[in-house]
C-alpha positions as CSV (number, residue, x, y, z in Angstrom):
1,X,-234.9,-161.7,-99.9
2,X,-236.0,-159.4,-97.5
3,X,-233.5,-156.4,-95.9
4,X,-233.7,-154.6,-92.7
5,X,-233.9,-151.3,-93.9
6,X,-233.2,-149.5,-90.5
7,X,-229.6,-152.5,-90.1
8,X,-229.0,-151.2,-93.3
9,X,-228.9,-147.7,-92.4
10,X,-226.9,-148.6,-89.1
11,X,-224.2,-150.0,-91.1
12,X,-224.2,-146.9,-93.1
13,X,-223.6,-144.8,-90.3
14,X,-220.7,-146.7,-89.1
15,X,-218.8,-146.4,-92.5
16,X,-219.3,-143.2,-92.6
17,X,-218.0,-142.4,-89.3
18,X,-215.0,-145.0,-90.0
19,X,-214.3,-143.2,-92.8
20,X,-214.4,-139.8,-91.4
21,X,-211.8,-141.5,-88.2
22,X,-209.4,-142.6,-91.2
23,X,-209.7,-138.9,-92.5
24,X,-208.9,-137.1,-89.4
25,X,-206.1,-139.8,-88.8
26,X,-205.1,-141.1,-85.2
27,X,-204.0,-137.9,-83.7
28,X,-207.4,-136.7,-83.3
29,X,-208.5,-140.1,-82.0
30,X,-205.8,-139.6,-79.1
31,X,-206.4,-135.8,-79.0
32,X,-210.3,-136.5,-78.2
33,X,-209.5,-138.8,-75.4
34,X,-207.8,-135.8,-73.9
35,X,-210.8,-133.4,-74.6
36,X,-212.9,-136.3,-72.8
37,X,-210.4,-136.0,-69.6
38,X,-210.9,-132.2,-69.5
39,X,-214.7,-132.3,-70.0
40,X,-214.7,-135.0,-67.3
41,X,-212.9,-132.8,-64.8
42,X,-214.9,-129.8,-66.0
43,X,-217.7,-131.3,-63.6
44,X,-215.8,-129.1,-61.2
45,X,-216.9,-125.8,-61.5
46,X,-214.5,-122.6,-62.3
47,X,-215.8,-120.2,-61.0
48,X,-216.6,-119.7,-57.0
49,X,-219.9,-120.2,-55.9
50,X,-222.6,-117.2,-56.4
51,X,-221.4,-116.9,-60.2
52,X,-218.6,-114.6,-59.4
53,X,-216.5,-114.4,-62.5
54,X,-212.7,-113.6,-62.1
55,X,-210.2,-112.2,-65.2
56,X,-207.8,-114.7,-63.8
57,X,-210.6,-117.7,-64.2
58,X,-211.9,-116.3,-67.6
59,X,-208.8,-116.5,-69.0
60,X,-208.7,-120.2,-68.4
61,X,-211.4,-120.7,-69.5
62,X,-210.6,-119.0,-72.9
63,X,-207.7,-121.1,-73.2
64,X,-209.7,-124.6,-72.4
65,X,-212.1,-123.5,-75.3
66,X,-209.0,-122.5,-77.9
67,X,-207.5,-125.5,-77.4
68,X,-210.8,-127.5,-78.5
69,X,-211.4,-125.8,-81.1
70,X,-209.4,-126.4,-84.5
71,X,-205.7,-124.8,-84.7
72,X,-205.5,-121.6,-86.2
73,X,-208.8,-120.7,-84.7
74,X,-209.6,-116.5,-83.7
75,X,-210.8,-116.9,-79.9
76,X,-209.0,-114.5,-77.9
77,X,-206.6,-116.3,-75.5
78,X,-207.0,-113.9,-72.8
79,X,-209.5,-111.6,-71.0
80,X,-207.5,-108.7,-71.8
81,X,-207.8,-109.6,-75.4
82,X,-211.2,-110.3,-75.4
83,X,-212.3,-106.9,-74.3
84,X,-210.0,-105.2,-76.9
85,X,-212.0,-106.7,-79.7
86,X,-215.6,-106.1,-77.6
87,X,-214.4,-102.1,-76.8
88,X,-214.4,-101.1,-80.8
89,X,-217.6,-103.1,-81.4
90,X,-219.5,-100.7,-78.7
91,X,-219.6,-103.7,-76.3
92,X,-217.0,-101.9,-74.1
93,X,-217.8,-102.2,-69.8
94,X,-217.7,-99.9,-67.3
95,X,-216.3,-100.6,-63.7
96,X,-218.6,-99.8,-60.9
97,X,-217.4,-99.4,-57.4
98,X,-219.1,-101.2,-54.4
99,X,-218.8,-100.3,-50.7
100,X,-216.3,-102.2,-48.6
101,X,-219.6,-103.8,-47.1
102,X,-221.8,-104.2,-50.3
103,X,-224.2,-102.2,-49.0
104,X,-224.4,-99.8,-52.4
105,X,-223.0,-99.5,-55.4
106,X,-221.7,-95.9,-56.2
107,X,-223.4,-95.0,-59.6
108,X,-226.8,-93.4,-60.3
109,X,-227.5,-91.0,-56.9
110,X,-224.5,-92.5,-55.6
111,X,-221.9,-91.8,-58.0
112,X,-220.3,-88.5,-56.5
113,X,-220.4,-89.9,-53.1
114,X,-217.0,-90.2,-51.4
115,X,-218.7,-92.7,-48.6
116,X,-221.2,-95.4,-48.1
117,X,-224.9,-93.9,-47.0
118,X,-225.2,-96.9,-45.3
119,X,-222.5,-97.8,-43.1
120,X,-220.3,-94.5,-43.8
121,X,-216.9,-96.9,-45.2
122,X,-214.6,-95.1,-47.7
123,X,-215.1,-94.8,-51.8
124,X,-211.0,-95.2,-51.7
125,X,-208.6,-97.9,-50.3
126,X,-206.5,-96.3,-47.8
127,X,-203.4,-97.8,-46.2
128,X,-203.3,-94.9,-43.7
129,X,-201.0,-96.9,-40.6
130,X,-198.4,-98.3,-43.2
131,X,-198.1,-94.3,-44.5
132,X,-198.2,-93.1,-41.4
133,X,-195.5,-95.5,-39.9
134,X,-193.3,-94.1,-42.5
135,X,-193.8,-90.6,-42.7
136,X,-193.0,-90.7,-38.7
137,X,-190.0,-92.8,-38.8
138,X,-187.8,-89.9,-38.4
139,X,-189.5,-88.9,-35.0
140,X,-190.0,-92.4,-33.7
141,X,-187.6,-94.8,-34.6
142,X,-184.7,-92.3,-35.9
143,X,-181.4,-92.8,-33.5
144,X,-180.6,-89.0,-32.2
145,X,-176.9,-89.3,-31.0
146,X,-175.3,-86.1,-32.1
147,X,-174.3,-87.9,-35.4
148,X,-175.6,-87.3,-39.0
149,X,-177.1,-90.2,-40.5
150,X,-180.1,-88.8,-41.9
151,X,-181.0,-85.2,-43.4
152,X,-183.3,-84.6,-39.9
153,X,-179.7,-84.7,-37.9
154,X,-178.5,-81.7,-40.4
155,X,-178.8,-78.3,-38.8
156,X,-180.6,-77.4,-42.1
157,X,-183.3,-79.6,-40.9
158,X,-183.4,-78.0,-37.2
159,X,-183.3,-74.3,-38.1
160,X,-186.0,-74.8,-40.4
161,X,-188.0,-76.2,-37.9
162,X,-187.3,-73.6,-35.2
163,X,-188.3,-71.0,-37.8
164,X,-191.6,-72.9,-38.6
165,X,-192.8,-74.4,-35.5
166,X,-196.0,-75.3,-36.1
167,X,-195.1,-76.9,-39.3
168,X,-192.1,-78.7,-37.7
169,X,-194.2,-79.5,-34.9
170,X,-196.0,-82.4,-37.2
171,X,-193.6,-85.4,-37.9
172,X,-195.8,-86.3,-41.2
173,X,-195.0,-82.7,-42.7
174,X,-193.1,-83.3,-45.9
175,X,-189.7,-80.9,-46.0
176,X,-189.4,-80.5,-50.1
177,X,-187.3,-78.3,-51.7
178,X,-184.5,-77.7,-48.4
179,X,-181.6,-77.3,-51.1
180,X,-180.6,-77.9,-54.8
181,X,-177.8,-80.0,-56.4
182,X,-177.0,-77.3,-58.9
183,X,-175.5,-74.1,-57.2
184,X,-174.4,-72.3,-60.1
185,X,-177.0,-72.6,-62.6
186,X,-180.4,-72.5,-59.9
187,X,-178.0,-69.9,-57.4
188,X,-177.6,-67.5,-60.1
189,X,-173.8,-67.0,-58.9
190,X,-170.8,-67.6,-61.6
191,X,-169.0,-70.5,-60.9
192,X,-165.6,-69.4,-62.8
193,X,-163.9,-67.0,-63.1
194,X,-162.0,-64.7,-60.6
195,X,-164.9,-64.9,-58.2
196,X,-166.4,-68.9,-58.2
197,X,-166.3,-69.0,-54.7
198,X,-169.9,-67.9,-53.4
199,X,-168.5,-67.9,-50.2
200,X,-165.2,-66.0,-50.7
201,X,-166.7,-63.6,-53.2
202,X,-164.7,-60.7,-53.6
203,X,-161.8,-62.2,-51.4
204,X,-161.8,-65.2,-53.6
205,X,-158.3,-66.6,-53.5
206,X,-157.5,-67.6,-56.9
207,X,-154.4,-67.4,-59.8
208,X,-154.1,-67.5,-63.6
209,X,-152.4,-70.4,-64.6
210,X,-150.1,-69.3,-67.9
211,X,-149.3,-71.7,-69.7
212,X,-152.5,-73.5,-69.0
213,X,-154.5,-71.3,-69.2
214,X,-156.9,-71.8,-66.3
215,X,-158.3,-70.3,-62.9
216,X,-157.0,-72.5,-60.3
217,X,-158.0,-71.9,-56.7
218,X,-155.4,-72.3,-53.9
219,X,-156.7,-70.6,-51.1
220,X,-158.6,-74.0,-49.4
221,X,-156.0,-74.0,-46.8
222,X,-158.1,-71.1,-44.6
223,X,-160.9,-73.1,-44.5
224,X,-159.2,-76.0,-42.3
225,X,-158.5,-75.6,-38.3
226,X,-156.4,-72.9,-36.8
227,X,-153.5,-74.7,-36.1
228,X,-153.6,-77.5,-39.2
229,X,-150.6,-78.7,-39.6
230,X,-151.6,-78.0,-43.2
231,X,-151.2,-74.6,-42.8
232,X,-147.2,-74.7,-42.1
233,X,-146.2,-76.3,-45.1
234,X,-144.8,-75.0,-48.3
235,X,-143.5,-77.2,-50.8
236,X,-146.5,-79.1,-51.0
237,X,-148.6,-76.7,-51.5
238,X,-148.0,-73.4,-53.5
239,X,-144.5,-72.6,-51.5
240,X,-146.0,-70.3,-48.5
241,X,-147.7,-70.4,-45.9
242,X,-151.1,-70.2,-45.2
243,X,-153.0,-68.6,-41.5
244,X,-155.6,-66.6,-43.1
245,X,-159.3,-66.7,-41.6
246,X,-162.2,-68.5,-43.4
247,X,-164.7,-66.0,-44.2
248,X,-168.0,-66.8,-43.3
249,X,-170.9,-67.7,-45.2
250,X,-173.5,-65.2,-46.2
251,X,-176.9,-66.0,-44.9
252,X,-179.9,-66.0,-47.1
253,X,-180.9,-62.8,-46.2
254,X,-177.9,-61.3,-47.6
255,X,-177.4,-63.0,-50.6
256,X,-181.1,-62.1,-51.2
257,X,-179.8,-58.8,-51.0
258,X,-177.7,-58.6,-53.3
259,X,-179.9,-60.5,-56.1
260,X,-182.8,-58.6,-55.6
261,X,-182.5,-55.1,-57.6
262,X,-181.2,-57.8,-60.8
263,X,-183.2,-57.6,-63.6
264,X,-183.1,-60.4,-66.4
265,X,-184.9,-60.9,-69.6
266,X,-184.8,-64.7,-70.9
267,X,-184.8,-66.2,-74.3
268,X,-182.1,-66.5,-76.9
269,X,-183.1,-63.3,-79.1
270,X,-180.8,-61.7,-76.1
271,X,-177.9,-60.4,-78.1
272,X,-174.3,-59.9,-76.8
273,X,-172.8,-56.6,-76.6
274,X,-168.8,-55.8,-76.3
275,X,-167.9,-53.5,-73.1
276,X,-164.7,-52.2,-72.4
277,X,-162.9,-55.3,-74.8
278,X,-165.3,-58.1,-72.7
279,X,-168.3,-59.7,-74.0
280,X,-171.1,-59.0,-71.3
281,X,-174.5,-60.1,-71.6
282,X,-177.3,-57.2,-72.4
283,X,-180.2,-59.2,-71.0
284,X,-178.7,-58.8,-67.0
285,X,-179.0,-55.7,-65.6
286,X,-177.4,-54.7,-62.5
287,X,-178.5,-51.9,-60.5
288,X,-174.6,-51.2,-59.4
289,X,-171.8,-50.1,-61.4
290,X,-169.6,-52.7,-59.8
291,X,-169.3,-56.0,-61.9
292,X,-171.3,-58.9,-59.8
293,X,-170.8,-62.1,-59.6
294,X,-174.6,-62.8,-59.5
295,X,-176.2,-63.0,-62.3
296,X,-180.1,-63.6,-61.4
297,X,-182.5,-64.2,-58.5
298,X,-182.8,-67.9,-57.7
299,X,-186.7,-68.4,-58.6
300,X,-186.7,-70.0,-55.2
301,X,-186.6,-66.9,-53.5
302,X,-190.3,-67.0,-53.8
303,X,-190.5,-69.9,-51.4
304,X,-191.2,-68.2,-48.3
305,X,-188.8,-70.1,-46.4
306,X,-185.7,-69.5,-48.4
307,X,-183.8,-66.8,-47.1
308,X,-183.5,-69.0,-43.3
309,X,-181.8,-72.2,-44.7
310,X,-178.0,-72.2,-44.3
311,X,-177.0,-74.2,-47.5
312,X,-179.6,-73.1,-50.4
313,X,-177.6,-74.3,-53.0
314,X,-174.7,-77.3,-52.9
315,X,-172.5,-79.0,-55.2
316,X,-173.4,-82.6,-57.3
317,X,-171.5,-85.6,-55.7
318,X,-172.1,-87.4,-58.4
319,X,-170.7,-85.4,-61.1
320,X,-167.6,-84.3,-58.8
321,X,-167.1,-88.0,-58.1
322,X,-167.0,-88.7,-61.6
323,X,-164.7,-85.9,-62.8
324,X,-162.1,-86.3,-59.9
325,X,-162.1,-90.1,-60.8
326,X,-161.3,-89.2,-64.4
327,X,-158.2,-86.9,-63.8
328,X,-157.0,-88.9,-61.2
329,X,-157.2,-92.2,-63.3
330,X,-156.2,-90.4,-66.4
331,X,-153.1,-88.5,-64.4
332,X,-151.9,-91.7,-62.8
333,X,-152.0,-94.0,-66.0
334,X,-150.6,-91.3,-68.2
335,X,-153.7,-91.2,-70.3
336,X,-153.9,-89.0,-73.7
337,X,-156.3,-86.6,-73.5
338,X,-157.2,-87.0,-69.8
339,X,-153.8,-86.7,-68.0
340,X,-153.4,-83.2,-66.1
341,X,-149.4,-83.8,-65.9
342,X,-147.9,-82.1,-68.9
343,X,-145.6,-79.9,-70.5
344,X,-147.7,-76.7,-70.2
345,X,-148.6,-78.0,-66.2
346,X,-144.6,-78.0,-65.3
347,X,-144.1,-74.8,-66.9
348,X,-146.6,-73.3,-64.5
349,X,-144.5,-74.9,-61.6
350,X,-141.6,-73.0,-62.8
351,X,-143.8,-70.2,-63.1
352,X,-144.7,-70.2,-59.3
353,X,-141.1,-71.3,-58.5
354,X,-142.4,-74.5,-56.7
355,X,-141.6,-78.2,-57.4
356,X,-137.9,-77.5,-59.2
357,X,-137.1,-81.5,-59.4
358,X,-140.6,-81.5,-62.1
359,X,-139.4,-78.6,-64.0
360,X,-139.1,-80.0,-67.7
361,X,-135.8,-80.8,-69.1
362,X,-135.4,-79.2,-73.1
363,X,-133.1,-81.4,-75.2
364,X,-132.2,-80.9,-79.0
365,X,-134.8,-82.4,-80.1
366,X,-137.1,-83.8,-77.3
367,X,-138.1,-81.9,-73.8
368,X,-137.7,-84.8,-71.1
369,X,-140.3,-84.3,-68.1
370,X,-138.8,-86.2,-64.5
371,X,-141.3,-88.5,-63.1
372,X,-143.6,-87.5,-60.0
373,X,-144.1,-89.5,-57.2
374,X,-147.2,-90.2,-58.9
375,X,-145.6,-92.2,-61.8
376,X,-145.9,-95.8,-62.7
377,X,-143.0,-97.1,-64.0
């Protein structure tokens, strides 16, 4: 009996692949005719024509390849990842900037050029009229009706540009560094004690709370108009009245004057020394005998404009927002801790004979304070 060697060798084939199907089971049977799907659109090319090559279409093409092969395969998933593993190998790349035009890559004789030989574009992207449109806003679009809406409508703004006209007289100037948030630390002016007020100074109306112990400030009243009705009342203030001028603010000049003979060595191997019962620090030297409330030159006495602004220094909203919130919020929900109406605060209004309804009532065993009009019942 004769067999056909090469039918025989057919038949073999197909078991064998049979067999290897029944291995794999069905899920790579249905998996495949994905694969064929994906290799049937892949006819479509990925990439656009004149073999540029995009991260963005590398990347999917990464992921089309991991997902063929077996699970639990190494390929990177990602461009990004794929050139981490080349970069410690040595197979790391180098980007090379073109000009706008393609006329020339800048590398070789062309690498410390700032513009194209060619056709004389730009090494850098620029986005010049968008800058521009916003670094003139204030001079072009701004809405000048006497009001303050922005920092140009401040009289800072305006007296810095009348003492710098040729720098004011560009709208694209930037104005850094026109004042600070942080008077008493950057000033160099105490901000407690019988002299806080860098305005006041010396005339600083202040008084010594006793039983709380505190420097409280009631002299605020001079600062409002001549004829506030403010100024005529008593009992809600501290019982007199108040028609006492504002002083006026001292101008950069003057304050420079009175900083500029102090001498002051930083660092924290400064040691205390007693004078006269009062701890005084040995590092500040003042060239008067009199005790000053300034305490340094403000480093920005350097800047060559600082001695013409108005306001140098000013007060943080946000932290002033944030502690006034607290005592009030704390006085009117009788908060421990927090509350600024208690015993020792009533016996200062005895003290300054004002408010006689608050003054606290001493039992046998219990003091009894009278609720303010500020008290929720």
């Amino acid at each position: 009996m004769y067999v056909d060697n090469k039918a025989n060798e057919d038949d073999e084939f197909g078991d064998r692949l049979d067999e290897m199907l029944r291995d794999v089971g069905e899920e790579f049977i249905n998996w495949s005719n994905e694969l064929d799907e994906l290799l049937s659109d892949s006819k479509l090319p990925l990439w656009p024509v004149g073999n540029g090559w995009s991260d963005k279409s590398f990347t999917a093409l990464l992921e089309i390849l991991k997902d063929m092969l077996p699970n639990g395969n190494e390929l990177p998933k990602s461009t990004y990842d794929a050139k981490k593993i080349l970069c410690p190998m040595g197979m790391g790349y180098k980007k090379i900037h073109a000009s706008p035009n393609d006329c020339i890559l800048f590398r070789h004789d062309y690498k410390d050029l700032h513009t194209c030989p060619i056709c004389g574009a730009s090494y850098y992207k620029t986005r010049e009229k968008v800058a521009n449109k916003n670094l003139t806003w204030d001079a072009d679009q701004r809405i000048s009706d006497g009001k303050l809406r922005h920092p140009t409508d401040s009289p800072q703004w305006i007296t810095f540009d009348n003492s710098f006209p040729e720098f004011g007289h560009e709208s694209r100037n930037l104005r850094f560094g026109l004042c600070t948030d942080a008077y008493g630390n950057l000033s160099g002016y105490s901000v407690k004690g019988h002299k806080a007020c860098p305005i006041c100074e010396d005339n600083t109306c202040y008084h010594q709370l006793v039983h709380c112990r505190k420097t409280v400030y009631m002299g605020y009243r001079r600062f409002l108009d001549k004829f506030h009705s403010y100024r005529r009342l008593k009992k809600a203030f501290n019982g007199v009245q108040n028609y006492t001028d504002a002083p006026q603010p001292l101008t950069g000049n003057q304050v420079y004057e009175r900083v500029e003979g102090i001498n002051v060595t930083f660092g924290k191997t400064q040691k205390l020394k007693s004078q006269k019962g009062k701890r005084s620090k040995s590092n500040v030297e003042i060239p008067t005998n009199e005790k000053s409330p300034w305490k340094k030159k403000s480093i920005f006495f350097d800047l060559p404009y600082w001695n013409t602004l108005d306001v140098r220094h000013s007060i943080d909203v946000m932290h002033v927002d944030r502690n006034v919130c607290d005592s009030l919020v704390g006085t009117l929900l009788d908060i421990k801790g927090k509350t600024k109406d208690g015993l020792n605060a009533r016996l200062d209004l005895v003290e300054m004979c004002i408010r006689p309804t608050l003054a606290p009532c001493r039992g046998d065993k219990k003091t009894y304070l009278p609720p303010a009009a500020h008290t929720l019942s």
